[in-house]
Each structure stands twice: as C-alpha cells, then as structure tokens.
N, C-alpha and C positions, 0 to 999 in steps of 0.2 A: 504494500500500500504506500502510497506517497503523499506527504503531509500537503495540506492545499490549504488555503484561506479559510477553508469549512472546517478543519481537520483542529483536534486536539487532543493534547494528550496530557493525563493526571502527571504531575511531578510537586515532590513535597508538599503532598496535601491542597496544592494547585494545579487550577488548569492550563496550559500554556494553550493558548491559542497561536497555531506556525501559523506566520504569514508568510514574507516573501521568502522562503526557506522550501524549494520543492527539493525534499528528501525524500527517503525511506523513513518512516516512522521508528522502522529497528533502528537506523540510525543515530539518529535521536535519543532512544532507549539504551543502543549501547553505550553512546557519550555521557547520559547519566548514570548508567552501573557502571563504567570505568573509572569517573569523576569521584563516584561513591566509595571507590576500594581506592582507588590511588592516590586520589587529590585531596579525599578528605579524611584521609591518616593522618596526615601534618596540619590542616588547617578547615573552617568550617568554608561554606559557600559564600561568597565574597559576589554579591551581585554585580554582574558582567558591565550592564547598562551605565556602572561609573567611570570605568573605562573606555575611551574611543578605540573604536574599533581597527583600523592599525596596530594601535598599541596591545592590544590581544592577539592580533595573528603576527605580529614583526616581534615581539618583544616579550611577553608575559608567555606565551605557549610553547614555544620554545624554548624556555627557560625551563620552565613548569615539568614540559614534557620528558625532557632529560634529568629533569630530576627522579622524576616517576616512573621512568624507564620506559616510556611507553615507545611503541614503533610508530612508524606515520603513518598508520591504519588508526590507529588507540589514536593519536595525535589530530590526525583530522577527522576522529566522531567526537573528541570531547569538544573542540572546536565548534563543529557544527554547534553542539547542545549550547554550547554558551553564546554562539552567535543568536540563535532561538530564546534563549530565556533575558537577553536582552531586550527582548520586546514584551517580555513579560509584565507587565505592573506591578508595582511592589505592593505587596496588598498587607496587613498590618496580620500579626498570626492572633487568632481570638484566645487561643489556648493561653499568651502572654499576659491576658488582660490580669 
C-alpha cells in the first residue's frame, strides 16, 4: 500500500496523516521500529519539525545513522519517518495532564 493524502497511520498514540510523502506504509513502519530500537536507546523523540529539513538529511542523519549503525536501507526509512512526522502536529499528550 502507499501512503496518499487519505492514508494514515497510528504512531505514538497519534495519527500521522502522510501527505506529500508517496511511500510504502511498511516504510514508514519500519522507520519507526528502527527509530524505536536504535535511536531511542540513547535518546527520547526529538520532534523533526524543529529542525529544517537539510539539516536532517545533510547533517543530523548521518551522524545519527553511524552512530546507530544502521545501513542506508535502516538510514533512508528512519529518514522517510521523520521527514513524515514532520508534518505531524504537535498535539499536547492528555495522559501528561
């Protein structure tokens, strides 16, 4: 299946709505089970949308990636997923209230 402007998928108890992002949904899925095991050993999710987006694919992902060991398969689905949850909304968690 491939993610379309209709298309969503549940992460972290949100819905992301992909927009301009025509994936594979596994895609996506797997950029967040990778993220999950790899990236969030060392650190929590750091919302993408603070960073411009150069500066995620030139600078931060590559860094990231090599620390996490990941290959440029691992490297370009966590990618995708953070390019995607940048258009996320940051929506407030109710469980924090």
């Amino acid at each position: 299946m491939k993610a379309t402007a209709s298309h969503t998928l549940r992460i972290f108890g949100r819905t992301l709505a992909v927009t301009s992002i025509i994936l594979p949904v596994s895609e996506l899925e797997r950029g967040h089970a990778l993220h999950q095991t790899k990236c969030a050993k060392c650190h929590g999710f750091e919302n993408p949308a603070d960073y411009e987006i150069d500066e995620l694919t030139d600078d931060i992902m590559p860094e990231m990636a090599r620390k996490a060991k990941l290959d440029m398969v691992g490297e370009k689905a966590v990618l995708a997923y953070l390019l995607a949850a940048r258009k996320m909304p940051v929506q407030e968690n109710p469980a924090a209230r």
